[in-house]
C-alpha positions as CSV (number, residue, x, y, z in Angstrom):
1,X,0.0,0.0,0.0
2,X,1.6,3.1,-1.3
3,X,1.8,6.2,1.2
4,X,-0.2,9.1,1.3
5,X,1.3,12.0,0.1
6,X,-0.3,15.4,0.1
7,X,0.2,18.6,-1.4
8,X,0.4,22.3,-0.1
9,X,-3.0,22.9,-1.5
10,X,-4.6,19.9,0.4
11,X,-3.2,21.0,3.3
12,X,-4.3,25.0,3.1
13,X,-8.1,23.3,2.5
14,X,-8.0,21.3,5.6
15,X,-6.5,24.2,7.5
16,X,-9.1,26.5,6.1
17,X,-11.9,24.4,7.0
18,X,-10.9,23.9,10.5
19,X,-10.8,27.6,11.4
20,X,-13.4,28.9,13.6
21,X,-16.3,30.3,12.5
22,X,-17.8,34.0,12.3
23,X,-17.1,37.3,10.5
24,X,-13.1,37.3,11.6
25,X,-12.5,34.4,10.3
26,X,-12.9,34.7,6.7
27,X,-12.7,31.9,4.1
28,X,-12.2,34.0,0.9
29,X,-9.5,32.7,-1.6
30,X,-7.6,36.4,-1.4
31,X,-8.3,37.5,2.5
32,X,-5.1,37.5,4.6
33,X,-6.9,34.7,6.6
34,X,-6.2,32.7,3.6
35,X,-2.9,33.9,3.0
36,X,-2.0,33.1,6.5
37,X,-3.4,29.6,6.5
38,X,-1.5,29.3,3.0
39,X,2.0,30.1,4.0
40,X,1.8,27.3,7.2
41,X,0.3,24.6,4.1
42,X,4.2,24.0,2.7
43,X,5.3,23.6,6.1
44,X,3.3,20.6,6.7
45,X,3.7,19.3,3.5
46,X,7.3,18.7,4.3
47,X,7.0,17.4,7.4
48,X,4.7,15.0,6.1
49,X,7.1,14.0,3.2
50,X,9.8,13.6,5.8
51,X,7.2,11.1,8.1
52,X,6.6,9.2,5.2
53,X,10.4,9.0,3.8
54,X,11.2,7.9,7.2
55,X,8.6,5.2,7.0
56,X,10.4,3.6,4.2
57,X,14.0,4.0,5.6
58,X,12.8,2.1,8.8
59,X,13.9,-0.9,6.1
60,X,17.2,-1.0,5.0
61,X,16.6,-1.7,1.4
62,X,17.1,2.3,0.1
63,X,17.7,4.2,3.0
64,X,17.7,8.0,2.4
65,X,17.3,9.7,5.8
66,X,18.6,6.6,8.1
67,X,21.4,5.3,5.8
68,X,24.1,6.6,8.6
69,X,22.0,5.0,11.1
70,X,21.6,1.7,9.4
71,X,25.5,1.7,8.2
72,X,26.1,2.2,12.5
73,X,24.5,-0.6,13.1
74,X,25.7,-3.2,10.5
75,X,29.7,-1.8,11.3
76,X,30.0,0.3,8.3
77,X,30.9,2.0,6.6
78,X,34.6,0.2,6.4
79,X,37.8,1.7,6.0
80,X,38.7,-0.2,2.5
81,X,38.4,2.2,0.0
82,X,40.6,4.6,-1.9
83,X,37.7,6.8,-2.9
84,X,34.3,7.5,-1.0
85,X,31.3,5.7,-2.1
86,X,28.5,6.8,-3.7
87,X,24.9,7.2,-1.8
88,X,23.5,4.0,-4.3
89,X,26.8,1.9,-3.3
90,X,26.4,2.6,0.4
91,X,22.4,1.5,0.3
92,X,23.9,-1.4,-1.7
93,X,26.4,-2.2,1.2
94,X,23.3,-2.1,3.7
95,X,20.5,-3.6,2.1
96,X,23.0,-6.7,1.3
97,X,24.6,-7.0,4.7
98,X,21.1,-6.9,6.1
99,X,19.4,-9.4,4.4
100,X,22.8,-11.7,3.8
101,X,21.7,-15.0,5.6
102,X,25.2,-16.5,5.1
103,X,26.4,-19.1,3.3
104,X,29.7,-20.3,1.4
105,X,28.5,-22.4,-1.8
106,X,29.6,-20.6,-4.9
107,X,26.1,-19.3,-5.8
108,X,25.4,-17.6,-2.5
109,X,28.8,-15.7,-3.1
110,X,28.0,-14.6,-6.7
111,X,24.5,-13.6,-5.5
112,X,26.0,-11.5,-3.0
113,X,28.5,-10.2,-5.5
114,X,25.6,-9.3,-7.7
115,X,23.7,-7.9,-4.7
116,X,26.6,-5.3,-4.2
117,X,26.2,-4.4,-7.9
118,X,29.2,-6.7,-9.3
119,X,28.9,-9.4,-11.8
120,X,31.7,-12.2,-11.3
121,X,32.7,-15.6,-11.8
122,X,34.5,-18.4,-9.2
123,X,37.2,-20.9,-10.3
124,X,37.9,-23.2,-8.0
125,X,41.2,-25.4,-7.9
126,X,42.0,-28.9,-6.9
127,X,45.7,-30.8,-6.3
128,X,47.1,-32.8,-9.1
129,X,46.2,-36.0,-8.9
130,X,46.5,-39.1,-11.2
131,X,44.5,-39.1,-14.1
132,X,44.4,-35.4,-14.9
133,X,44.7,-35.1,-18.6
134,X,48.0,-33.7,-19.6
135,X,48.6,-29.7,-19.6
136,X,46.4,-29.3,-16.3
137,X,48.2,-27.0,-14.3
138,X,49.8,-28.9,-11.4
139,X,48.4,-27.4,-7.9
140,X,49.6,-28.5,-4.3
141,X,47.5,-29.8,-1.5
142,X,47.1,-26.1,-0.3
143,X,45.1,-24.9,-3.5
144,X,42.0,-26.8,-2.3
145,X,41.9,-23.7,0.4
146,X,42.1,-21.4,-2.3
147,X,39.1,-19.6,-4.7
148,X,39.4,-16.9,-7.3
149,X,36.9,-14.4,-8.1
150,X,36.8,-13.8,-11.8
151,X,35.8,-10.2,-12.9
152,X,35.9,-7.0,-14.8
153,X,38.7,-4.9,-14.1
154,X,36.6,-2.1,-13.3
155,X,32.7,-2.1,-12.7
156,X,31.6,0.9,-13.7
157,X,28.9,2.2,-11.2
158,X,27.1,5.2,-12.5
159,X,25.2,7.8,-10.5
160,X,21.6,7.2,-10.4
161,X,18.8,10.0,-10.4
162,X,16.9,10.2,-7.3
163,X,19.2,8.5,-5.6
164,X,22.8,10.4,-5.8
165,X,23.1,13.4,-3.5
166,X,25.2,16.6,-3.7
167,X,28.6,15.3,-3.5
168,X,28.6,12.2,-5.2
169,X,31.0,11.2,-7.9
170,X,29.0,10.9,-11.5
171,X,30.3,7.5,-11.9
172,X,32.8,5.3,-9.7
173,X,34.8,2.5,-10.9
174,X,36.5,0.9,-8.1
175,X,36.4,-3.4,-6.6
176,X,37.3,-2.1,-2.9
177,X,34.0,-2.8,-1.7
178,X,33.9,-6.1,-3.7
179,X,36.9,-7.0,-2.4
180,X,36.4,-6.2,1.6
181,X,32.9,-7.9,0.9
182,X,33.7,-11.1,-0.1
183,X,37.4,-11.1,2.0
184,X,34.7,-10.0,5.2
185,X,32.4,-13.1,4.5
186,X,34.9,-15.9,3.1
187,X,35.2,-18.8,5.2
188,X,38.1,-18.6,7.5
189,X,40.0,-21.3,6.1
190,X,40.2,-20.1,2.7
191,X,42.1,-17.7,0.6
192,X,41.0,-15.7,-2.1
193,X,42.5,-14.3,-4.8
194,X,41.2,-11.9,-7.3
195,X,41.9,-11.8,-11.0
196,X,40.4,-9.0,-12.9
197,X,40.6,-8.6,-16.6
């Protein structure tokens, strides 16, 4: 269900119509009753935009008001980055820590990549063993620890209207929150390595 949202004029009507009645309270369009009553209508107009934007920030999915408050409580934002973030890649950050339910199977991972706004792959390696076909790299008994994220050098992450405020770059096109991501919520046992072309 959508939320109300009303304008100056509704608000001037409603104020209007609530004012007492007799001869010094006039109702005219062009008295300076009306005039009065008009310039408090804006006024509440914000303040009920506001209520409602706060409404929808009490869910971390695009967080306008609350984002500092949300990116308190889920420990960010993180000190991995060379340049700031934009507003869309720090509601990104929150809305996937969030609703991350944890996992370590290569989907879950790639899902979350994508979540953050990153499309990548996972090769996984094994130790050489008998049988391999010949020209198979040979690996150790350590590379079964190991996992590389496959991806674009740079992911290009473009400001988006409505969303980017005064401030923000017009485009980014940095992995640092890829990175810190995935290195954050990587099982402990593992290493990863990241190969970008």
């Amino acid at each position: 269900m959508p939320l109300p949202s009303y304008s100056a004029d509704d608000f001037k009507s409603v104020l209007q119509a609530r004012l007492p009645r007799g001869r010094a309270w006039p109702r005219d369009a062009d008295s300076v009753m009306a005039q009065v009553v008009g310039a408090y209508a804006p006024t509440n107009q914000r303040v009920c935009a506001r209520a409602a934007q706060l409404l929808q920030d009490a869910f971390p999915v695009a967080p306008v008001e609350l984002l500092p408050e949300w990116e308190q409580t889920l420990g960010l934002p993180d000190p991995y980055t060379t340049q700031e973030p934009s507003t869309a890649q720090r509601q990104a950050q929150v809305a996937t820590r969030f609703a991350a339910t944890g996992g370590q199977s290569i989907d879950y991972i790639i899902n979350y990549a994508a979540k953050l706004g990153y499309t990548i792959t996972i090769t996984q390696f094994a130790p050489m063993r008998a049988g391999q076909p010949c020209g198979q790299p040979v690996y150790g008994q350590d590379w079964i620890y190991a996992w590389q994220i496959n991806g674009p050098t740079y992911t290009v992450v473009p400001a988006k209207a409505g969303v980017a405020v005064c401030g923000d770059p017009l485009a980014s096109w940095t992995n640092d929150i890829l990175q810190y991501e995935l290195k954050r919520i990587a099982p402990a046992h593992t290493q990863i390595l990241f190969v970008y072309n």
